[in-house]
Each structure stands twice: as C-alpha cells, then as structure tokens.
N, C-alpha and C positions, 0 to 999 in steps of 0.2 A: 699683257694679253697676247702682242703677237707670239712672243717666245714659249708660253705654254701650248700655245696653237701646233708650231712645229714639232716635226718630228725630234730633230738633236741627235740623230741616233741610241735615241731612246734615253737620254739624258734628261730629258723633263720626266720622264717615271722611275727612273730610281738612278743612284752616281753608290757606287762600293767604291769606299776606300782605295781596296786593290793592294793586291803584291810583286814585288819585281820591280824591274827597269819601266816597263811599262803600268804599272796601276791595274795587272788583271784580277778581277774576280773572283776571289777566293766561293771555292765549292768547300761546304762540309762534306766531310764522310758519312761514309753508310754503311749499318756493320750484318742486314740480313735482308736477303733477297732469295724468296722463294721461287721466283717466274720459274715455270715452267713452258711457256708459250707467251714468244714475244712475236709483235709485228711489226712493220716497218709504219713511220706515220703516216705515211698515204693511205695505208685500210684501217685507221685509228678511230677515226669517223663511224664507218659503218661497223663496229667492233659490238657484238651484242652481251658477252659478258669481259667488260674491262679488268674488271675485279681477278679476274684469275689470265692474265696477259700483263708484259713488260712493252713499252713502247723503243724503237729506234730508229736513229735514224742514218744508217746503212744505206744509203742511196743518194741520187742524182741528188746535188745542191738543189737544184730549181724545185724542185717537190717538195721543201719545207722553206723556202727562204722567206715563207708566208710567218713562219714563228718568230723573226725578226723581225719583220715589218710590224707584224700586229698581235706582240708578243701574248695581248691579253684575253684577243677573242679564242685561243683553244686551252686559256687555265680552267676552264669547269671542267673541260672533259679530259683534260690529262691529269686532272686530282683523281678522277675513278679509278685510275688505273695504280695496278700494284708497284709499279716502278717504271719511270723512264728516262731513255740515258740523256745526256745533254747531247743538242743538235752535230752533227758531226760535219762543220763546215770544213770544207777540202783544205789539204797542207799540201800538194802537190811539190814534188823537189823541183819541180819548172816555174811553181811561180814566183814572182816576184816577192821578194822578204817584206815588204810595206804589206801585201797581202796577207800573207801567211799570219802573219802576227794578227793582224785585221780581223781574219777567220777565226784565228784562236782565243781573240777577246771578246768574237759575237757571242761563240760556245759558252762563255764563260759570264758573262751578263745575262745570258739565257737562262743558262742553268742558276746563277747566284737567284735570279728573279723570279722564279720557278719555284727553287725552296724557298725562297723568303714570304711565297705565298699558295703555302701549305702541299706543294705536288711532291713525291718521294723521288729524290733524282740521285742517280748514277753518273760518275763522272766517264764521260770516254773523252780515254786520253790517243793521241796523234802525234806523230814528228813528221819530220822530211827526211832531212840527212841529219850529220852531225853537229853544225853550227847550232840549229834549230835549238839544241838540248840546254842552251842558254836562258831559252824563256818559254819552248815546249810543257814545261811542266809549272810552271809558274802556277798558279790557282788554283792546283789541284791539291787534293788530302793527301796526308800518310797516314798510312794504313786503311782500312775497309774496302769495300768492294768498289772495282774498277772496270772499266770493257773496252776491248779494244777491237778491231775489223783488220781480220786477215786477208778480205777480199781482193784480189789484184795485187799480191805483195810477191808471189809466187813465179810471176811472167818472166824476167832473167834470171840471173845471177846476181847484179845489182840491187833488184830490188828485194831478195831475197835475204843478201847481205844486211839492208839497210833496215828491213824491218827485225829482223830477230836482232841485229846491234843495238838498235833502237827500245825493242821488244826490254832486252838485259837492262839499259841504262834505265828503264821504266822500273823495272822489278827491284832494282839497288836505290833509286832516290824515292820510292813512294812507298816499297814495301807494303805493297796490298796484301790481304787478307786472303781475298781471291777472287781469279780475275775470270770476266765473260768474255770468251774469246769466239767472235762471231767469223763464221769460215766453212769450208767444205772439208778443211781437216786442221790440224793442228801443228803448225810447221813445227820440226827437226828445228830442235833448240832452246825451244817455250817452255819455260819451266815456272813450279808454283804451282798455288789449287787452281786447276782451271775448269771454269764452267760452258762448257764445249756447248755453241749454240750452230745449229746448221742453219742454212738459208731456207725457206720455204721452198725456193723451189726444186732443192735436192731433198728436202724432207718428202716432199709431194711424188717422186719421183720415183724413192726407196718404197713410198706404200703402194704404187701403182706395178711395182717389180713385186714387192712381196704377193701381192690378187692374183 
C-alpha cells in the first residue's frame, strides 16, 4: 500500500522498458501533422478550439513541471488537441550531466505516457554539446515528424556552433520526415522539410506592423 501511495517518479504508473545505456523511453513516430497554430502549455487551458491548435512546450521549466508531477490531471485536455510535443525539459551545456540525462528521461516517460494514453505526440528532440549525442537521441523515432527550439541558440558564436552541429547530427541519426522548427527565423545551416513555427509574440507583432 505504502509504495503505490508514493510518487516513484512516476514508476507506480507506468515503467517502458527503454533504450540505451540508460532504459529511456522509446517515442513512436508520427508521420502527419497539420497544426497550423500552436500554443505554448501555459494558454492550453484556456484554448477554446483545441482541435485546430499544436501544444508546446517552448518555455520557462517551471511552467509545466506540473506535467511531471501530475502527469494525468491535463491527459483529457491534451487528447483535444491535434498534436503536442513532448515537454521540453532544459539540456543546458552548464548543467550538470546527472541532470541532463534526468531532463531527457522526464521528456521521454512523459511523452511514452502520453501516447500510450491516446494524446497525439511529437517528439522534441534537444542536445547540449557534443558528448550529449551519446544518449541525446536515445527514445526518439526514425523517421516522421520531429520539433526542435531555436530559441536562444543565436546569442554567440558558440551556441550558434552547437545548435546547428547539433541540428546536422539530429538530421543523419533520426532522418526526420520533417522537422517543426520553433524560432524568429531559421538559422544558416538547417536543412530538411522544415515547418517554420514563429513565436506568438513576433507573430502578434508582424500583425500589429502590418494595421
């Protein structure tokens, strides 16, 4: 009785096999995705038709780390919607690799847990640097649709380097189909079908320039 009680890390509601060194989370693929209008999960809630919207989650950790804790209280309302990506917990190159990894196997039991009960998910895949590409990709599909966040990947040279090196090593081991690439543009480098998503608030911005 106690040990059903606890949380587990979510191990009292579902254990996937898993791939890799680490046991993550195999995602299936997904091979069509019409979204036209995605939102970030914080306005997921108050969303009045789901049905023609993509859910992501492009932003602050602390503004979904709610889907981890209590993965099941928002599966009714992210079944309405026409697709959403798996959580995008941070890979930062500063954190610590016990983290990183940490982060990449919530994604990944989120999302296995997710489809295994009936929501349509998109994997978004993430690195750091280069070691990362050891288990970076672990649970994800080859082939079908994939999404990735160019947000903040722009600011040096470094990270500019690291995301599009990153970017390539994505496109040769998974061979997507075609990729949503969420961003204010599409860095020099990115190649493959890309489904160029802008942020709301430079979408919000261009319509307020076009009036």
């Amino acid at each position: 009785m106690y040990r059903t009680q606890r949380n587990y890390e979510n191990l009292n509601k579902a254990i996937f096999e898993g791939v890799g060194e680490y046991g993550i989370p195999q995602i299936r693929p997904v091979h069509t995705c019409d979204v036209q209008n995605w939102i970030s999960f914080n306005y997921a809630k108050g969303c009045e038709e789901p049905e023609e919207h993509g859910v992501h989650f492009f932003i602050d950790d602390y503004q979904f780390i709610r889907v981890w804790n209590d993965p099941d209280r928002y599966m009714k309302m992210l079944r309405k919607f026409s697709a959403v990506l798996t959580p995008d917990f941070s890979t930062y190159t500063d954190f610590p690799k016990a983290i990183q990894l940490y982060n990449h196997y919530r994604k990944h039991w989120v999302g296995a847990y997710w489809q295994a009960n009936g929501v349509y998910v998109i994997p978004t895949i993430s690195w750091s640097d280069e070691e990362s590409y050891n288990w970076c990709f672990d649970g994800e599909p080859v082939g079908g649709i994939v999404a990735v966040s160019a947000v903040g990947t722009q600011i040096n040279p470094t990270a500019t380097r690291l995301f599009v090196q990153g970017y390539r090593e994505m496109i040769d081991r998974l061979q997507p189909e075609k990729v949503i690439l969420y961003g204010q543009y599409i860095p020099d480098g990115c190649e493959g079908e890309i489904i160029h998503v802008k942020p709301f608030q430079m979408k919000w911005r261009e319509r307020k320039e076009a009036e």
